[in-house]
C-alpha positions, 0 to 999 in steps of 0.5 A: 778647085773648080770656080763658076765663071759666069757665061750668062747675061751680060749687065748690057742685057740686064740693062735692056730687060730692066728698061723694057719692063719698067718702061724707062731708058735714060743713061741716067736710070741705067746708071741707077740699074748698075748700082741695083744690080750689084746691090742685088749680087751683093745680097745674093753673096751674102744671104749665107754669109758668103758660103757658095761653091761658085764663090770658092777659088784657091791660088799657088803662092811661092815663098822664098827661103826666110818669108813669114807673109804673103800678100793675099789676092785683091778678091780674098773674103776669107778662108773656106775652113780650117783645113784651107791653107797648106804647104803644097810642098810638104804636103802639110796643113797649116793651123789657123790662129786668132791674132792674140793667140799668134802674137803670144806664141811669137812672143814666147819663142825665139826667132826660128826658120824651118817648115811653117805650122801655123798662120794669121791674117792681117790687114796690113798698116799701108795706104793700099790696106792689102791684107797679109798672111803672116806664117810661123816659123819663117820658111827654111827653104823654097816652098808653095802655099796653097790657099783655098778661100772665098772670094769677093764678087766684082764690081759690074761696071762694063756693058760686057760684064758678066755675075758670077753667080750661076747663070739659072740664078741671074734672072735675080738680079733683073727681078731685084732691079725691076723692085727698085726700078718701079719703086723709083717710078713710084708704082708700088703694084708692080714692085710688089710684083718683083719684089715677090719674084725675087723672094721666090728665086731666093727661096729656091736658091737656098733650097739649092744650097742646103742640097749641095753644101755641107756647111749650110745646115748650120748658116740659117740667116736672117733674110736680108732685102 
């Protein structure tokens, strides 16, 4: 599955331009525009709940013969659909189960090894709070999972990191800091001024998203600033 990978601006850059237009460059202010940028990211993320093609990734696990779970990578959000988790192996989809449904199903039959049918995810109970797909029955054998997911953005921290999100579409994230820039700086007209800029660029980014995502013509959500 192809994944965006981010090629352009870089925080540094978003750093720069937010300074200039707010007409204030002190370490302490491009701290403040770090945390507004990812702010912004975050938003942009979620507006539909998540649900973008740049933010699709997939990752090959191999299980060993007797495994039941899999660690889940650090940036897992959550499966992309009910078709998202499959043994590569035998060419197989497995069926995804709510906790209750999972538990009451292993309750009710004896321990068994064989091809896995079906799958939960768990937070697991460890100070790393890793999270865990937890499969049924126990693999009979060495096999690959695949699993299709969306995943978490990461945190811009480094003068060198780059958003994730669609180069066309990070122009937003300096829109979004210069509103909270001129709201710092107590100058109301000018954060209006972004604030409208930013509006429009998510309007337009949900035009985008409505175009070439199946799923968005039932994510409708309220916007959220």
């Amino acid at each position: 599955m192809d994944t965006y990978t981010g090629n352009g601006f870089t925080l540094l850059d978003i750093q720069d331009e937010v300074c200039r237009r707010c007409f204030k460059d002190t370490g302490t202010f491009r701290s403040l525009i770090t945390a507004w940028v990812n702010e912004a990211q975050q938003k942009i993320a979620t507006i539909a709940n998540g649900r973008w093609w740049w933010l699709e990734k997939s990752v090959e696990v191999p299980v060993s013969s007797g495994d039941d779970e899999i660690d889940l990578p650090a940036d897992f959000f959550e499966p992309i659909d009910n078709a998202s988790v499959r043994d590569a192996t035998c060419n197989v989809i497995l069926t995804p189960m709510n906790h209750a449904e999972f538990q009451r199903r292993n309750l009710s039959e004896s321990p068994q090894t064989g091809r896995p049918n079906r799958y939960c995810i768990f937070a697991h109970n460890d100070t790393a709070c890793a999270r865990k797909l937890k499969f049924k029955p126990s693999s009979d054998t060495p096999r690959t999972i695949v699993i299709d997911y969306y995943k978490i953005l990461p945190i811009l921290a480094g003068d060198n990191d780059t958003p994730q999100i669609p180069y066309w579409y990070q122009h937003l994230l300096i829109e979004f800091a210069v509103m909270r820039g001129q709201e710092y700086r107590q100058m109301p007209e000018q954060a209006t001024l972004a604030r409208n800029n930013w509006i429009d660029g998510l309007q337009q980014l949900m035009v985008e998203a409505d175009t070439n995502n199946h799923l968005q013509g039932a994510l409708r959500p309220k916007w959220r600033w």
